[in-house]
N, C-alpha and C positions, 0 to 999 in steps of 0.2 A: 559653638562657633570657634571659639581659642584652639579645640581639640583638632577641629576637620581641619583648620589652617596649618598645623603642628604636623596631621596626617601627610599634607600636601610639601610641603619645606623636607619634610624627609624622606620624603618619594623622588626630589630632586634631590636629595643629596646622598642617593643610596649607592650611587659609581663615580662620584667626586672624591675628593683627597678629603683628610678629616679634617675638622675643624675644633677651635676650642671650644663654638658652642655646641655642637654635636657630641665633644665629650662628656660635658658638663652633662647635657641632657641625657646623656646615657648613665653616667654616672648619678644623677638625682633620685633620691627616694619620692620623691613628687613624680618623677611621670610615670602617667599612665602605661597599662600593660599592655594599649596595641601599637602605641608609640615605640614602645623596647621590642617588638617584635618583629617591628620594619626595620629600626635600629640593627638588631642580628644579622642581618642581609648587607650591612656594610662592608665594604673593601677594606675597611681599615684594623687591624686587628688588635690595636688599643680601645678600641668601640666597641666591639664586640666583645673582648674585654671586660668591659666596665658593665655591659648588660648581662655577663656570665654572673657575676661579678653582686649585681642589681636585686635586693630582696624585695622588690615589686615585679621582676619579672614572671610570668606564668611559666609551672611546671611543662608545659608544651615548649616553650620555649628555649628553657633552659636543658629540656633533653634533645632539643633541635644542635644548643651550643657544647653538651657534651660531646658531639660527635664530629664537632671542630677542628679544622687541619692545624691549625695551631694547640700549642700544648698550654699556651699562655692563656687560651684560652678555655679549654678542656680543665688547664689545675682552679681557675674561676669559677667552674663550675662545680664542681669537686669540693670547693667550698661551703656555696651556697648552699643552706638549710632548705631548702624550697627545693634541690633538686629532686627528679623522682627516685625513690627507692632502686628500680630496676637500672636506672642510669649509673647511679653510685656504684650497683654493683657489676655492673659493666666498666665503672671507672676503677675499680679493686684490680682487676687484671691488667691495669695497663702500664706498658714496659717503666716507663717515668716512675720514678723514686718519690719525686715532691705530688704526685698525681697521690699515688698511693696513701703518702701519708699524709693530705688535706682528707681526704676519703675517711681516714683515721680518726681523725680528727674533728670529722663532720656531726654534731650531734642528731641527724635524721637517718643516717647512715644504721642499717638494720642488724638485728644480733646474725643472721645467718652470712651477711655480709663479711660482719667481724670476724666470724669462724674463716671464712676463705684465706681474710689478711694474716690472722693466727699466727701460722707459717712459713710470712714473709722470710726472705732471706734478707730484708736489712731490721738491724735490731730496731732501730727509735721509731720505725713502723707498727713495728710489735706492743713497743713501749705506749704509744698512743690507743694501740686498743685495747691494753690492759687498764690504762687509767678511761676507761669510754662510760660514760652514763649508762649505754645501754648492754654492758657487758655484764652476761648474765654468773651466778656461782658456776655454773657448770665449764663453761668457758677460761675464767680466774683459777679455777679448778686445774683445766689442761695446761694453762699458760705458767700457773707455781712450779711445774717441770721443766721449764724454761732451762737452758744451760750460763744465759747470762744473768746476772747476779741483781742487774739496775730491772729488769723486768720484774723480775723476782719480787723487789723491792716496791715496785710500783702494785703491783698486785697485796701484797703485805698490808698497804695503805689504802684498797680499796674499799669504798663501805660497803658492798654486797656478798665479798668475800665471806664464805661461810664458815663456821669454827673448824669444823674437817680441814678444809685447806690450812686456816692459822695456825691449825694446831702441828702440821705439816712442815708450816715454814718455821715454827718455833725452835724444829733442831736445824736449822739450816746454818753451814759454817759461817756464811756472811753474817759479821754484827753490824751492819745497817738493817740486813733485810729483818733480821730478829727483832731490831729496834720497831722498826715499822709495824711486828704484830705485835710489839708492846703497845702501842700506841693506838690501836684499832677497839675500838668500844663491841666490837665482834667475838676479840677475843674470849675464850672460855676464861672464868676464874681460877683453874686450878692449873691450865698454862699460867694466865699471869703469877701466877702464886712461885711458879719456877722460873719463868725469866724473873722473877725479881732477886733471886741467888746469883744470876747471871754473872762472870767472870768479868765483864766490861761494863764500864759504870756509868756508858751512854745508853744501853738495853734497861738498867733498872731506873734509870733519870724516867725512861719514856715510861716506863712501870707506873712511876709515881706521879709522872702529870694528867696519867690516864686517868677520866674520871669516870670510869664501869670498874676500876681497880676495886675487888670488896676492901670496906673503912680497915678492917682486922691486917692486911697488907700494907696498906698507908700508914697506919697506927705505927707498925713495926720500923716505918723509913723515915719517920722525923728526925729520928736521932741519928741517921745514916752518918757511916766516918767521910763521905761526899757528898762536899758542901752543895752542891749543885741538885743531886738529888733528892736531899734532907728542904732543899728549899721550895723546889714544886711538890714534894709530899705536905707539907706545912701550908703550904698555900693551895691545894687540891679540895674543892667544894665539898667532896664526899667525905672528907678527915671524919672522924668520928670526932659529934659536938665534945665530948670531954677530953678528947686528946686535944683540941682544941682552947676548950677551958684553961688547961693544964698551962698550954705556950702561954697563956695572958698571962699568969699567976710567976709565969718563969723570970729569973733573973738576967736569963741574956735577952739583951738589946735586940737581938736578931731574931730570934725565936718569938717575940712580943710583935717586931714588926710584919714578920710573915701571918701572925694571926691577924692580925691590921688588916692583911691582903688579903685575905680570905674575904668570900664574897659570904661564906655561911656562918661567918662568925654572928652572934646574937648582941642586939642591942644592948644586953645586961654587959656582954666581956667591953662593949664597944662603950660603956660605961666607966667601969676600970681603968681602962686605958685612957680615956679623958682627963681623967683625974689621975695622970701618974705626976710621978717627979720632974720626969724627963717634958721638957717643954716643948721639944720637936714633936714628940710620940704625942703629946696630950692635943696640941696644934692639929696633928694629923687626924688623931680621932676624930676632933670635933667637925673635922672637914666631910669625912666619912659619914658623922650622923647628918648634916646640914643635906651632904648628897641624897640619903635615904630618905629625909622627910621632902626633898625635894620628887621625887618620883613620888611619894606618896600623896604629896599635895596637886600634883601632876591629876590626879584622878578623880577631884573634885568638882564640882558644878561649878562657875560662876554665881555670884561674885567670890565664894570661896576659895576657888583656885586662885584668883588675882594677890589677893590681901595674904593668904597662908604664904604664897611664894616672894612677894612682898617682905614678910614680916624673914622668913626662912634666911632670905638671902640678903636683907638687908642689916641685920646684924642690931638691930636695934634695941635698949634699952629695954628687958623684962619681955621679950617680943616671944621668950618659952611660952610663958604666962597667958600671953593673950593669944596663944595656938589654940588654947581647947576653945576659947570663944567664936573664931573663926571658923573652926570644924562644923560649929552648931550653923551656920549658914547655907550649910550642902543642903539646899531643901527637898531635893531628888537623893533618893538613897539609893548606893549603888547595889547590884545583887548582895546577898547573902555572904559569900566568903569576901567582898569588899567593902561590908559596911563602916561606916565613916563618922559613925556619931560618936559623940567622945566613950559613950559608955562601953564600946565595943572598939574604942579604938588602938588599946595597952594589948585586946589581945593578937593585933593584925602585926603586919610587918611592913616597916618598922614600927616595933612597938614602942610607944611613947613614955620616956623615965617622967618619973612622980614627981622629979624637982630638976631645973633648970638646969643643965649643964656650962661647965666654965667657957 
């Protein structure tokens, strides 16, 4: 009944001036799709608008509004993920600039599409369908020939890019765009292995925060003479454990802290450092193990979880002490590689020290 009344109101008000509630209603993901359909027939082209615009509207409809005398409403449609394919790509050709690149920008928008827009002549066109979901290697491929350098760049950073191409943009003069296939988990190992030489010391930075970089690479940049690179090498998941070991055992301050930051550091270094000199660094650590058994207590059955997290986070007198007792409550075991009983639980992560920490 609400619907056929809804029907009728916008039947009268289909060659009237608009209204705020007609735009509302046009504009609401609540109404219905034949509501937005009568809607489109509007004189008002803020309406129509809003129903281009509308990710409840039906594909009929919205290829109705692509073909809009307004552009304001045509770039609404251009947007909408819901438009049709064949629409999109009829909106690829059209004179409008901002048409073009909502088109670009549209994630339903098709790889043959993209190919058309390719060889736009405005660049941030181009730029948007090189960074696209659906932009295949091959495409990324033609696009690395680009003449400007920001496309270039954007494709460098795309994750479908395939090694061929990175390995292409690797001699590229621009160091952003070089940066960019440093930083690409795409790239080949033995490019990375050569931008990590690289003359500019933002190309080996991204070298080093890469984490597809092989350990034997990283290894080599902890001790870099830039401080910036030496920091996310040191702090990179992949660091090989004993070059890692190595920074806990170190006497700089800073090198001890970046192992801290390491997410692969092992509960034994995260030991160490608990128990340093340094009262900030031992603070820290302890904050880092209480995190760890905090996600790990995370994954207990009730009443376990309650009491471990409880005991974890409230800081309480011997509260190490009476973790393994609370462990023993999980009375649902979880799979195999997360079992939770104390006997199995020194060799899980995090693994639990044999004696209390400070």
């Amino acid at each position: 009944m609400t619907v056929s009344i809804k029907r009728r109101q916008v039947g009268g008000y289909a060659t009237t001036p608009e209204t705020p509630e007609l735009r509302c209603l046009a504009a609401a993901a609540t109404t219905d799709p034949v509501t937005l359909a009568q809607l489109a027939l509007h004189t008002s082209v803020p309406i129509r608008e809003h129903v281009a615009g509308n990710l409840s509207a039906t594909p009929a409809t919205l290829d109705d509004l692509s073909r809009d005398r307004s552009r304001f409403v045509q770039q609404a449609a251009a947007s909408n993920p819901h438009t049709p394919p064949a629409a999109l790509d009829r909106l690829a050709h059209n004179t409008d600039i901002d048409i073009r690149r909502d088109v670009a920008l549209n994630p339903a928008t098709t790889t043959s599409t993209l190919w058309a827009l390719s060889d736009d002549p405005i660049r941030w066109v181009v730029e948007n369908v090189a960074s696209h979901c659906n932009a295949t290697p091959e495409l990324l491929e033609h696009l690395a020939g680009c003449r400007h350098q920001e496309i270039r760049e954007v494709v460098a950073e795309h994750h479908t890019a395939s090694p061929a191409t990175l390995s292409k943009l690797a001699d590229d003069s621009c160091m952003y765009v070089r940066a960019a296939v440093a930083s690409n988990r795409n790239t080949p190992p033995p490019v990375l292995g050569l931008l990590a030489r690289d003359p500019d010391t933002a190309v080996v930075a991204s070298v080093a925060d890469n984490t597809a970089t092989p350990p034997a690479i990283l290894g080599s940049l902890v001790d870099s003479p830039d401080r910036f690179t030496a920091i996310r090498a040191r702090t990179n998941p992949s660091l090989p454990s004993h070059v890692l070991h190595e920074l806990v055992l170190s006497d700089n301050t800073e090198k001890r802290q970046c192992a801290l930051s390491n997410p692969a550091i092992t509960d034994s270094d995260i030991d160490l450092l608990e128990h340093s000199a340094d009262p900030v660094e031992s603070a820290k650590a302890a904050g880092e193990r209480r995190a760890r058994l905090s996600a790990y207590a995370g994954t207990l059955h009730e009443p376990a979880r309650s009491q471990a997290l409880m005991l974890i986070t409230g800081g309480f007198p011997g509260w190490y002490q009476q973790l393994d007792t609370v462990l023993a409550l999980d009375v649902h075991p979880a799979p195999a590689h997360r079992t939770l009983t104390s006997a199995h639980a020194h060799a899980q992560q995090p693994r639990l020290q044999q004696r209390e920490p400070r």
